[in-house]
C-alpha positions, 0 to 999 in steps of 0.5 A, spaced: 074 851 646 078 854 641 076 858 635 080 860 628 083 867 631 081 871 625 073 869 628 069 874 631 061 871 631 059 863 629 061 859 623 067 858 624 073 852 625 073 851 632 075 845 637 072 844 643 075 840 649 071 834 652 070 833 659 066 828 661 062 823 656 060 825 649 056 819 645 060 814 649 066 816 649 071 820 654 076 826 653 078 828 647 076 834 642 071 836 637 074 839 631 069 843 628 070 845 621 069 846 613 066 839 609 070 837 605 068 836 597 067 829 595 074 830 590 077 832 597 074 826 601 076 821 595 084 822 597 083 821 603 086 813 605 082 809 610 076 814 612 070 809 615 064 809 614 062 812 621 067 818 620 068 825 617 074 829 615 073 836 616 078 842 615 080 846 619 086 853 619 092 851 622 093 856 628 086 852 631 090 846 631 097 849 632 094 851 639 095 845 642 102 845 643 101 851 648 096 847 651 102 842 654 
């Protein structure tokens, strides 16, 4: 697990790494972050039905690049 570096208890942007099967799929992360307005969602192209789109700082993302 990775959280926002500014985090210091719960309800925080954070991403978790998935090892072993989670609803079916393998691998991968769990990005956790802020909802999105409608407005915001509205801009987005191609967002499925079955998706969400979420916020999150960029050094929760930006820490992958150290992970390689």
């Amino acid at each position: 697990m990775w959280k926002d570096e500014a985090s210091n208890v719960g309800n925080c942007p954070a991403q978790y790494r998935v090892n072993g099967i989670m609803d079916g799929r393998s691998g991968g992360y769990i990005i956790q972050g802020k909802r999105l307005s409608n407005a915001a969602r509205a801009r987005l192209r191609d967002l499925g039905e079955d998706e969400e789109a979420v916020w999150v700082p960029d050094n929760v993302i930006d820490r992958n690049r150290d992970l390689g």
